[in-house]
N, C-alpha and C positions, 0 to 999 in steps of 0.2 A: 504494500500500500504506500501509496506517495505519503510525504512527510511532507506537511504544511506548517511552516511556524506557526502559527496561533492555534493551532489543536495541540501539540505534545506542549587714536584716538584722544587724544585729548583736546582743550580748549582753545589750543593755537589754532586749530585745524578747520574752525568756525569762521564764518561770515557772515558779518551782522548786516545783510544787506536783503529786501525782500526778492524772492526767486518765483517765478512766475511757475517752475516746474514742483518747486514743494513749498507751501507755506501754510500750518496748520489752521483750521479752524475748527471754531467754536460751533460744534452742531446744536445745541439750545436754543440758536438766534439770539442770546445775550450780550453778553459782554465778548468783545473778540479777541481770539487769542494773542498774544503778545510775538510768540516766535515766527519772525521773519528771514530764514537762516539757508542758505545752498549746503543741502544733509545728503553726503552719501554715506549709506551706510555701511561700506566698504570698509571705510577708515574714519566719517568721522562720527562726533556723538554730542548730541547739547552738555555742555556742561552747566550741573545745577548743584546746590548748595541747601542740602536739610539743615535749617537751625537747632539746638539740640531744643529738647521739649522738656519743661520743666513740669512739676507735680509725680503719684504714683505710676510708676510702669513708665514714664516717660520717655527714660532712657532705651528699654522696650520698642516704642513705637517708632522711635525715629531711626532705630537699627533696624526695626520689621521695613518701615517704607525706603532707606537707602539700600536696603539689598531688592526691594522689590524693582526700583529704578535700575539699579544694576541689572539684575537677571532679566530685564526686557531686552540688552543689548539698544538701545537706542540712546543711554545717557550717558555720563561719566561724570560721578558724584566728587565734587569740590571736598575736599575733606576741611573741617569748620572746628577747630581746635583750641579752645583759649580760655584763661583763666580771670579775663576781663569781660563780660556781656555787653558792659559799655559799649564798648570798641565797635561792634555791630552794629550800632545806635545810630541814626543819621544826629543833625543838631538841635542842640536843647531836649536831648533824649526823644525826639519822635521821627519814625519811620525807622530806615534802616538806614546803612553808613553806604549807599550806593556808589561812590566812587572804590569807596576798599572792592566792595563787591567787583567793579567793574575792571580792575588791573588786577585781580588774580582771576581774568579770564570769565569769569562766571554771568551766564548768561538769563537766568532765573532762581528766584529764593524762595525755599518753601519752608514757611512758616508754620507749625503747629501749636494749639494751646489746647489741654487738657478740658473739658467743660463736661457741667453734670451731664454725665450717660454718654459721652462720645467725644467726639475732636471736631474740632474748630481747624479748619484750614485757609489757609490766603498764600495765593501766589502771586511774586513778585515780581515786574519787570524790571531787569534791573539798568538797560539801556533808557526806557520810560523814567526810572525811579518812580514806580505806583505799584499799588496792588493793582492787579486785572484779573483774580479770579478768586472766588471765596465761597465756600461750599461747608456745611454740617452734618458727621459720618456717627451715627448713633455706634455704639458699642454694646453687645448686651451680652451677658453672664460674668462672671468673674475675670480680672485679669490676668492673661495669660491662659486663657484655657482656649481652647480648640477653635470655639464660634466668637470668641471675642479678639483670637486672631486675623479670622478671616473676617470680619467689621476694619482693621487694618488695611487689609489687603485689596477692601473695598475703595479706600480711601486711597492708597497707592494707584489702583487704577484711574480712579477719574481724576488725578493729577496729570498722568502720562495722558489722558483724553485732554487736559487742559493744553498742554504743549505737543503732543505730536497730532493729535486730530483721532485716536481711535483709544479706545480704552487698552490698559494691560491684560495680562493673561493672569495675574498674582491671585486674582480672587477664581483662583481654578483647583482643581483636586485629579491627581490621578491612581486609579485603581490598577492594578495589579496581581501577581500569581508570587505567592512566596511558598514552597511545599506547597500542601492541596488546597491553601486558603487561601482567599484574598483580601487585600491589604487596602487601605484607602491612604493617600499621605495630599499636606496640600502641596503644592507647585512648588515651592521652595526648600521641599525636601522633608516638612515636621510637621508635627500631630499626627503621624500616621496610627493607624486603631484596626482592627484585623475585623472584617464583617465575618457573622454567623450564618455560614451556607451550608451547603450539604457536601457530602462525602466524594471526592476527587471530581472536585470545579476546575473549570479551565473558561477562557476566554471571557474576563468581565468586558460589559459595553456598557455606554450612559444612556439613559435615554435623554432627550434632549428637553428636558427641566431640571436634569440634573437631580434628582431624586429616586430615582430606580435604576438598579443593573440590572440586564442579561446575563446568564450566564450556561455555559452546559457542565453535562459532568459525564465524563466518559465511565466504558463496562459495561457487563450484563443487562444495567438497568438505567441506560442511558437516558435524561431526557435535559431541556430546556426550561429552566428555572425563571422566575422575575423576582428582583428583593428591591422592598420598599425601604429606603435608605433611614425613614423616619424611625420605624418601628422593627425594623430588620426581621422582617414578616416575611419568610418565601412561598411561591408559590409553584403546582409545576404547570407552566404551558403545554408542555405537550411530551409526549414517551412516559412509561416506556414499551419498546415494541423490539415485538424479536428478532435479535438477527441483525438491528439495526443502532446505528451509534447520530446521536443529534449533536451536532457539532456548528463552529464559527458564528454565533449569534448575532446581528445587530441590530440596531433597529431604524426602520427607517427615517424623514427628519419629520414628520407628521408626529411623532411616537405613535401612532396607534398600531402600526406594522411592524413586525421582526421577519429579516428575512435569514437564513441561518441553509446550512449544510443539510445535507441527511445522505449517508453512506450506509449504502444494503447491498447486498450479493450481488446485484446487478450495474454496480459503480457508485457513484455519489450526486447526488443534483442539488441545484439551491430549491428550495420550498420560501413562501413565506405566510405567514397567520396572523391574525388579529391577536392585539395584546389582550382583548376580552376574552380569549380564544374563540374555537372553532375548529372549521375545517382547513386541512395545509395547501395550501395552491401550488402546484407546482413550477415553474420559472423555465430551468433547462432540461434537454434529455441528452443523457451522455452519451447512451449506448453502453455500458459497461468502463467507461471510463470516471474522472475526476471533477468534480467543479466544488468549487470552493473556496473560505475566506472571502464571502458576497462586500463590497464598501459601495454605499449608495452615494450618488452626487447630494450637493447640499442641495439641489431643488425637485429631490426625490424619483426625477424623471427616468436617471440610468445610474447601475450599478454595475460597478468592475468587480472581477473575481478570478478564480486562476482556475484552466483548467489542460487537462494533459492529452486531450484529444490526438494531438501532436506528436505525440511519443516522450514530449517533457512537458512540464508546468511553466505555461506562458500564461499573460495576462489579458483580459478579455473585457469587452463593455458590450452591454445587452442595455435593450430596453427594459423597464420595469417590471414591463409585461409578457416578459421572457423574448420577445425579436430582437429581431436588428443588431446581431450577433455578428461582433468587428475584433478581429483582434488589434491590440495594443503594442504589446512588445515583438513587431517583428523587423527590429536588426537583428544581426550577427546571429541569423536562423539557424540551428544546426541541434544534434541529438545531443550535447552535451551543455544546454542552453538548462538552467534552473530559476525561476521567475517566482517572486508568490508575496503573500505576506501585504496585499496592497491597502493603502488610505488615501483615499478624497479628500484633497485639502479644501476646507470649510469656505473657501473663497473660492471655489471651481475651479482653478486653473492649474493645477497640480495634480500628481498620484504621486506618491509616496512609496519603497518598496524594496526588498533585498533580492539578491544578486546572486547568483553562486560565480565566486571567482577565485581562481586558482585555490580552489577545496575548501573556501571560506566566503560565508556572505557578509557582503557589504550592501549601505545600504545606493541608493539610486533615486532619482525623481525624474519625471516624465510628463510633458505637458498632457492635456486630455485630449486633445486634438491629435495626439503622433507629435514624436518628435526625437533628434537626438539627445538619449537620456543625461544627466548630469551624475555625477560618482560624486559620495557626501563622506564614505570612510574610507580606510584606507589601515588601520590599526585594529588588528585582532579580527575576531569574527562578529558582525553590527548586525544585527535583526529586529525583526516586528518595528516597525517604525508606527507611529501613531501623533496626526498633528495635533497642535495646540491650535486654541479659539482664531489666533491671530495669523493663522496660515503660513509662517514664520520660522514659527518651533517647532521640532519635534522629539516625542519622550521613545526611547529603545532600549534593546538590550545589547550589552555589549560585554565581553570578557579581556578586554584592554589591558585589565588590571592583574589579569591570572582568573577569576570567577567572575559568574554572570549577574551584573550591576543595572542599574535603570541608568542612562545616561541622555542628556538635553542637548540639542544642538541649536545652534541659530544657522539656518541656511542661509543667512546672508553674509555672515562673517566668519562664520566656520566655527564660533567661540565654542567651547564644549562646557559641559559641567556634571558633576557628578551626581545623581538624586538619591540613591539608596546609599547605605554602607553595612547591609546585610547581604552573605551570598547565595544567591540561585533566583534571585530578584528575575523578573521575565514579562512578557505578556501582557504590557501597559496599554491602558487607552486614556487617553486626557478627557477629561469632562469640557461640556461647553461653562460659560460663565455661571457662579455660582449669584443666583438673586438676592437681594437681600430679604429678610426675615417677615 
């Protein structure tokens, strides 16, 4: 049987002048954003300046949202160091010291103050010297626990939405395979908490409120689970049946559809069902061969999948409604070609996907229209790739290290970063953005 992954810069580099090709805005129709800057993201990155935040957990918050700025790859945090507050102080102690700000480079000030049940934030232009942006992020349960981080993480984003034009990915969470459980951690690597599923789960998915996984579980008694993230309630959608294994789950961007694997004696096809259940609809016919690992476009219309018709696992886009069957990856056609493992980036213009090369996969992206692919690793063996909200990032597995890690890429700059520091980490999917409460 084929083996599918998911079944087993700085501030010099800035110009403070407006660019007609990028200059962000304010989607609110409010107040407008301040950065007028020519941004490649190649090499360079806004540079901005957290002031430290005074009161309980302060120090907390203003370390949670400069590494949320960091790990977007789009800024480069001013480090703000001093045993004087004064000195920050514009004159007669009000505003801020904008000229300090503007010769160490720094192009915006983010201000926090602690207020009952949440943060108070204003961003600073600091070529203007004004505030031109100020917004109130409730925080709720205890400091430092789990949802009073991601109240943080909320507020990290709709800063990066103040100065680049689209919100961060910080207020995200990705789920995972550690052993037969899986893991939920947020974005930036902490609070991770291990959900209550059943007996060898494989392949979590989000569905798109971010409140329930998919998931399958391989064996005898295979079937297609849903857990309600609230009350960590499962249930089974569908299996088990003899003979046969329900595998690659997702679900479509409507959530009310999953469309998922089903391997029996007679090969493997995608099915899809109502999340109310029902009856399974069938998608492909193999003939005795493969299909699987379904990833729907974000406009629900067509979904890619891999299958081995071929005599190897290439990748494929089908209509929804099982037609119009094209394949995807046909360079370098040949019997020793291995393709699989694919993701829809949430902005359409992408697939996401690993590689078999010289006895190791790496990972690959490929426009949706055809195209010559692009190669993202290069170091150890890179699998399951899976994007982040922002079509941008993506969370994998990789064993770089010696053992199999979760690890974050920015496909724009190549930055890497490490998310897990437990080994046999695997099987990631990012959540879409987490709502607030």
């Amino acid at each position: 049987m084929i083996r599918y992954g998911r079944v087993a810069a700085g501030a010099a580099a800035l110009i403070i002048s407006v660019s007609p090709r990028l200059v962000a805005q304010d989607t609110t129709g409010g107040r407008g954003i301040f950065i007028g800057a020519t941004y490649d993201p190649l090499h360079d990155k806004l540079a901005v300046a957290v002031l430290p935040v005074a009161g309980a957990f302060g120090d907390s918050v203003r370390t949670i949202v400069q590494r949320d700025l960091d790990y977007s790859d789009r800024f480069t945090i001013v480090p703000i160091d001093t045993t004087d507050p004064g000195a920050l102080r514009g004159a007669n102690g009000l505003g801020l010291n904008y000229p300090l700000f503007s010769r160490i480079g720094t192009i915006a000030v983010v201000q926090i103050t602690m207020v009952g049940g949440g943060l108070h934030v204003s961003l600073h232009d600091v070529s203007k010297g004004a505030v031109v942006n100020v917004g109130e992020f409730p925080l709720v349960s205890s400091g430092l626990s789990r949802d009073w981080r991601m109240g943080v993480h909320r507020a990290s984003d709709e800063i990066e939405r103040w100065m680049a034009g689209q919100p961060g990915i910080a207020a995200t969470r990705i789920a995972y395979m550690r052993g037969s459980a899986i893991r939920i951690v947020d974005s930036d690597g902490a609070s991770e908490i291990t959900v209550p599923t059943e007996e060898n789960g494989a392949s979590p998915a989000w569905n798109p409120q971010a409140n329930m996984l998919a998931y399958a579980t391989y064996g005898a008694s295979s079937r297609i689970y849903l857990i309600d993230l609230a009350t960590g309630r499962s249930r089974s959608l569908i299996g088990p049946t003899r003979n046969v294994s329900y595998i690659t789950p997702e679900f479509m961007p409507d959530g009310n559809t999953i469309v998922f694997g089903r391997a029996g004696e007679n090969g493997t096809d995608l099915y899809s069902i109502p999340v109310s259940g029902g009856d399974p609809r069938r998608m492909t016919v193999s003939r005795g061969f493969e299909s699987s690992s379904p990833a729907p476009s974000p406009d629900g219309r067509r979904v890619a999948y891999v299958n081995n018709g071929g005599g190897h696992p290439e990748l494929y886009i089908t209509d929804a409604d099982g037609t119009n069957n094209d394949i995807l990856t046909n360079y370098d056609f040949s019997t020793k070609a291995y393709r699989s493992d694919p993701d829809w980036s949430p902005d359409g213009r992408l697939i996401a996907y690993q590689e078999l090369m010289n006895g190791r996969f790496q990972l690959r992206i490929i426009k949706t229209t055809g195209s010559t692919p692009k190669q993202l690793t290069s170091d150890g063996a890179n699998e399951q790739p899976a994007w982040a909200p922002d079509s941008r990032h993506l969370v994998f597995t990789s064993d770089r290290t010696g053992v199999r890690q979760l690890w974050v890429l920015d496909t724009e700059s190549q930055r890497l970063r490490q998310l897990t520091k437990s080994p046999g980490s695997r099987l990631a999917a990012w959540s879409p953005h987490l709502a607030s409460p």
